[in-house]
C-alpha positions in Angstrom: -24.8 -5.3 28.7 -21.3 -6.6 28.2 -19.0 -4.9 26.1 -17.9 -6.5 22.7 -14.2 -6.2 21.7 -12.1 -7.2 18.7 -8.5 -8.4 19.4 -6.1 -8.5 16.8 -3.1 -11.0 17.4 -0.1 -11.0 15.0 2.4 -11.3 17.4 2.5 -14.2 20.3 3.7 -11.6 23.0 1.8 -8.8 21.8 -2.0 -8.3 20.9 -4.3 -5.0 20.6 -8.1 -4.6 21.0 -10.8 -2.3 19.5 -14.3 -1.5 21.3 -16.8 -3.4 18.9 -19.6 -0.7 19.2 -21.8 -2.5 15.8 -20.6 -5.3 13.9 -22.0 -4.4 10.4 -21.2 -7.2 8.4 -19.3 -10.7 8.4 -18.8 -13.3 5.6 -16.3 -15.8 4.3 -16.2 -15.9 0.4 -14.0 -19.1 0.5 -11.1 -17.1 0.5 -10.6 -15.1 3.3 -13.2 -13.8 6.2 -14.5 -10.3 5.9 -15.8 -8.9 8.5 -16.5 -4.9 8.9 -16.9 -3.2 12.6 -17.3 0.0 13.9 -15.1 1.3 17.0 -15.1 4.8 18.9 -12.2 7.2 17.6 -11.1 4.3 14.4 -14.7 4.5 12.5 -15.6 1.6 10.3 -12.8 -1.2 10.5 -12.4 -3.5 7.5 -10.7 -7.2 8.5 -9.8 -9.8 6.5 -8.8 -13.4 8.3 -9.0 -11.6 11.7 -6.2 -8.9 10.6 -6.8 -5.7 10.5 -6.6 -4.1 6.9 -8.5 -0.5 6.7 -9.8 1.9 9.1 -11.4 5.0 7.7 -9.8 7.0 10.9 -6.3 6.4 9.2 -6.7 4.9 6.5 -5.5 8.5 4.7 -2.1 8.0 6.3 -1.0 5.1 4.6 -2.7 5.8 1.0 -1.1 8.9 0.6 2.2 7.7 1.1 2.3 4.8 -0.9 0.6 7.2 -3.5 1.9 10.6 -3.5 5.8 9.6 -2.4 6.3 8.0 -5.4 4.1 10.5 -8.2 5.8 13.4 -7.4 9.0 11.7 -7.0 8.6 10.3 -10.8 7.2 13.3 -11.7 5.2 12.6 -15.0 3.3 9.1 -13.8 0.9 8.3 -16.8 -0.1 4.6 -16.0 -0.3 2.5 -12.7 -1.4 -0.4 -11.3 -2.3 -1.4 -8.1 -2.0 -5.1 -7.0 -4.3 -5.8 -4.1 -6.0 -2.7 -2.7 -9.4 -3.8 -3.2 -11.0 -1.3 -0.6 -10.2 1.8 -3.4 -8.1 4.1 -1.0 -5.0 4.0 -2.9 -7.3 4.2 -6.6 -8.8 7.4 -4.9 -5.0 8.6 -3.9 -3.4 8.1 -7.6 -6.6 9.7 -9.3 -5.9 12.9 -7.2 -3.4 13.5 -10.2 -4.7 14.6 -13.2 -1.6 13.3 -14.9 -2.6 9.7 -14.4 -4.2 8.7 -17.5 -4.9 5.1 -16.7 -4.8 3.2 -13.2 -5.3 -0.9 -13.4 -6.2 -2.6 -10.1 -5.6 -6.1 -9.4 -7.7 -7.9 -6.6 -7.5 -11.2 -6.1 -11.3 -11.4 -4.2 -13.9 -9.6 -5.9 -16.1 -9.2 -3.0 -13.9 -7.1 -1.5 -14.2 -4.6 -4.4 -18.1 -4.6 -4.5 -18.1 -4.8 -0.2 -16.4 -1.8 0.0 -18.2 -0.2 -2.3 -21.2 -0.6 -0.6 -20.4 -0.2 2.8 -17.0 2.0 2.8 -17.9 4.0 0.2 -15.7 7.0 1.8 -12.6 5.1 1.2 -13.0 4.7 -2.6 -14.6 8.1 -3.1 -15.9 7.3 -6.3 -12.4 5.5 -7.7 -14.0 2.7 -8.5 -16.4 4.2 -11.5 -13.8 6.8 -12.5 -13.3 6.2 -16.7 -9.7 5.9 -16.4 -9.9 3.0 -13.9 -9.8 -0.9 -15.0 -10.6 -3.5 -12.3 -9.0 -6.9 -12.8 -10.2 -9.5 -10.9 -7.4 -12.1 -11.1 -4.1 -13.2 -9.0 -1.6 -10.9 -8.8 1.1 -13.0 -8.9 -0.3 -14.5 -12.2 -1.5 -11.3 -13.9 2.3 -9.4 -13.8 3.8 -12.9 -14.9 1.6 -13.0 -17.9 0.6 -9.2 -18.7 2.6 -7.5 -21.8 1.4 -4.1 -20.3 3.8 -1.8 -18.9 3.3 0.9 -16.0 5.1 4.6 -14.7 4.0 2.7 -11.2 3.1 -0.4 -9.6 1.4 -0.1 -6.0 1.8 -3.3 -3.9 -0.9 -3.0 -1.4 -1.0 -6.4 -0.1 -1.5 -7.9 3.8 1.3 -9.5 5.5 3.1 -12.5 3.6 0.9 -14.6 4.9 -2.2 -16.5 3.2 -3.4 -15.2 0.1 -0.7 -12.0 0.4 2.5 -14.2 1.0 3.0 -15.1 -3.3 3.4 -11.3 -3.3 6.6 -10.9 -1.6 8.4 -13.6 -3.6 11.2 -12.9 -5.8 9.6 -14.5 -8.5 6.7 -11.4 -8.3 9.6 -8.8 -8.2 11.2 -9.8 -11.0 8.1 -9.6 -13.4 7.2 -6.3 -11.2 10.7 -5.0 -13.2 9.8 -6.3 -16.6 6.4 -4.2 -16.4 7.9 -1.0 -15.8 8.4 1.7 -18.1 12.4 3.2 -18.1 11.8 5.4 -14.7 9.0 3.2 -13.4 8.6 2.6 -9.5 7.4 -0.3 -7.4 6.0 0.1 -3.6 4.5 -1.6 -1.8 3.4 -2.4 2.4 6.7 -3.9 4.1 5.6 -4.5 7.7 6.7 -2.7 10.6 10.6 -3.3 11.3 11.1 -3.3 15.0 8.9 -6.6 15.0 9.0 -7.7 11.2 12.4 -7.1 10.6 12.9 -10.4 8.4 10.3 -8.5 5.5 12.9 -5.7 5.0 15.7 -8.1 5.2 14.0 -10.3 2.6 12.5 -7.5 0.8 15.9 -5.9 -0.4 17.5 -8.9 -1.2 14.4 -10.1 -3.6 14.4 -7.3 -4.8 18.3 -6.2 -5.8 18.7 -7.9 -8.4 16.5 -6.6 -10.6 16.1 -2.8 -10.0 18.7 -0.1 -10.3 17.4 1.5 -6.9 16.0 -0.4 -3.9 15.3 1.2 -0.5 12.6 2.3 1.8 10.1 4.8 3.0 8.9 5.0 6.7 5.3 6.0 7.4 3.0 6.3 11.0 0.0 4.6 10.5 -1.8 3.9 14.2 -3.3 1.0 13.6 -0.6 -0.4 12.5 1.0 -1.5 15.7 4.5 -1.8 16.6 6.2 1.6 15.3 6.8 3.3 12.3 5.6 1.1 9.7 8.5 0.6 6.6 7.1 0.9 3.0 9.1 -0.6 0.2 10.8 1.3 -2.7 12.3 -0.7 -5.9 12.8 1.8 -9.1 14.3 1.7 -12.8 16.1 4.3 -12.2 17.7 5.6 -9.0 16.9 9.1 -10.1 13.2 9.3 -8.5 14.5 8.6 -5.1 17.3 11.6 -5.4 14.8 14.7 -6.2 15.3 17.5 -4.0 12.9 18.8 -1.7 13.1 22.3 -4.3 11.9 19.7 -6.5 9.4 17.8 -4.9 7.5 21.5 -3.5 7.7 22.5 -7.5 6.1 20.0 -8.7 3.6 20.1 -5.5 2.9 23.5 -6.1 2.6 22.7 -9.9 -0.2 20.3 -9.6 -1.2 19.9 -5.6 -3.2 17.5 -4.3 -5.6 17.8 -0.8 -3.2 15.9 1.7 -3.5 15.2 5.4 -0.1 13.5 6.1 2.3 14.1 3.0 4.1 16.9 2.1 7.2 17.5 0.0 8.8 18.0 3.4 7.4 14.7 5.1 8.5 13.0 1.4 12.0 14.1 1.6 12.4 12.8 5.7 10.5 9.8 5.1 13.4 8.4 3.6 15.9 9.0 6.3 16.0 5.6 8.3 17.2 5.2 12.0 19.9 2.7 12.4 18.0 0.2 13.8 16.1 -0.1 10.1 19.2 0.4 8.5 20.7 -2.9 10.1 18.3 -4.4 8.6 19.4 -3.8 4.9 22.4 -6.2 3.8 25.7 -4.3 2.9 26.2 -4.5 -1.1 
C-alpha cells in the first residue's frame, strides 16, 4: 500500500510534506477548500486552499502569543475581537482571562466555525458556546469599516495576503482597526515569516504608522510554520503596553495566571527583541 502525503507549496524553491495517515474530511464551500488530515507527530491538520492553517500539535504556540503577549501587556483587556480565527484557538486563549468580559469573532466562512467545532473540537475547547462570546459571520474588512463598537484588543488571525486574507493587510483595514480601539487598545495580528516574507513586515509597518502611536513586532516559533521564526504584528494606541517591564508583566502573571505551554512573562519580554536581519526590514522614521 503506497503511502499518501500532503505537500504544502508557498514558496517556488521550497515546499514541505506531511504523512497523510487518514484524510477525514474535504469540501469546497465556494470560498475556499477545507480539507482536514491527520499526520504522525502534527495530529489533525486543518487546510484551507492547500495552505496549512491549524495543527492541533502546535497550534498552542501561536494562540498564546497572539493572545497572552498582548493581555498582560494592556493589562485590564475588557473587550476583543478576533477577525478570522474561525477554528476557536485564539477564542479559547483570550477566554483564559477572566477579565475579558466580551470577545467578538469575525469569520468570513461560516463553515469553518461549525467544521471545527465538530471535528477539532480540542482547539475551540468550548469558546465557541462560552456566554461572553459573539460570532459574526461577515467580512472583516467590511465589519471594522462599518462597526461603531470599540475594543481593549483586536486579534488579526488571518492566512497569508493572499485570496480571501489579502483585504486584511491593506491600509485601508488598519486605519479602521485604529478607530475601533479604546485609548490603550492593541492590534495583532499573523505577519508571515521574515527571512522569506520580508515584504509583509516591510509593508506591514508602513500601513500601519500612520495611524498608531506604537508599531512594532513580536517573533514566535511555530513548526509548521516553515521558514524561521515566524514575525507577529504589533500596532497600539498607546506605546505604553509595549514598554512594561518584565517586574510587570510576572505581577500581573502571578496576579491572574493562565495554563501556558509556550508564553511566559520571560518569553513576552524577549519576543520583542528582533535580530538585525528583521530589523532591516522596518523603514527608518
Amino acid at each position: 500500500m503506497s503511502e499518501s502525503w500532503f505537500r504544502e507549496q508557498l514558496y517556488p524553491h521550497w515546499r514541505q510534506s506531511f504523512q497523510v495517515t487518514r484524510e477525514l474530511f474535504r469540501t469546497n464551500d465556494g470560498l475556499q477548500e477545507i480539507v482536514l488530515f491527520e499526520t504522525p507527530g502534527f495530529g489533525r491538520v486543518l487546510t484551507l486552499d492547500g495552505v496549512i492553517q491549524v495543527t492541533t500539535g502546535d497550534e498552542f504556540i501561536y494562540h498564546e502569543m497572539l493572545a497572552h503577549v498582548p493581555v498582560y501587556a494592556h493589562g485590564a483587556v475588557k473587550t476583543a475581537c478576533v477577525v478570522g480565527g474561525g477554528d476557536g484557538g485564539m477564542l479559547r486563549e483570550i477566554l483564559k482571562h477572566q477579565s475579558v468580559e466580551q470577545a467578538v469573532l469575525v469569520e468570513i466562512d461560516a463553515q469553518v466555525v461549525e467544521f471545527c467545532r465538530t471535528h477539532m473540537p480540542s482547539v475551540s475547547a468550548g469558546a465557541f458556546d462560552d456566554p461572553r462570546t459573539e460570532i459574526v459571520i461577515a467580512d472583516g474588512l467590511k465589519y471594522m469599516a462599518g462597526t461603531t463598537r470599540k475594543f481593549d484588543l483586536i486579534v488579526i488571525d488571518s492566512t497569508d495576503p493572499i485570496g480571501p486574507g489579502g483585504v486584511l493587510f491593506t491600509e485601508e483595514f488598519y486605519k479602521d482597526c485604529a478607530r475601533c480601539l479604546n485609548a490603550d487598545g492593541i492590534v495583532v495580528n499573523q505577519n508571515g515569516v521574515p527571512f522569506l516574507q520580508g515584504e509583509e513586515v516591510t509593508d506591514t509597518w508602513k500601513r500601519r504608522r500612520p495611524y498608531y502611536a506604537d508599531v512594532g513586532f513580536f517573533l514566535a516559533a511555530v513548526p509548521t510554520y516553515v521558514g524561521g521564526m515566524m514575525a507577529l504584528g504589533w500596532a497600539s494606541a498607546s506605546p505604553r503596553a509595549r514598554d512594561e517591564s518584565l517586574e510587570t508583566l510576572r505581577a500581573r502573571f502571578q496576579a491572574a495566571p493562565v495554563a501556558t505551554r509556550y508564553y511566559s512573562p520571560e518569553v513576552h519580554k524577549a519576543a520583542f527583541a528582533l535580530p538585525p536581519y528583521v530589523q532591516e526590514l522596518i523603514p527608518c522614521d
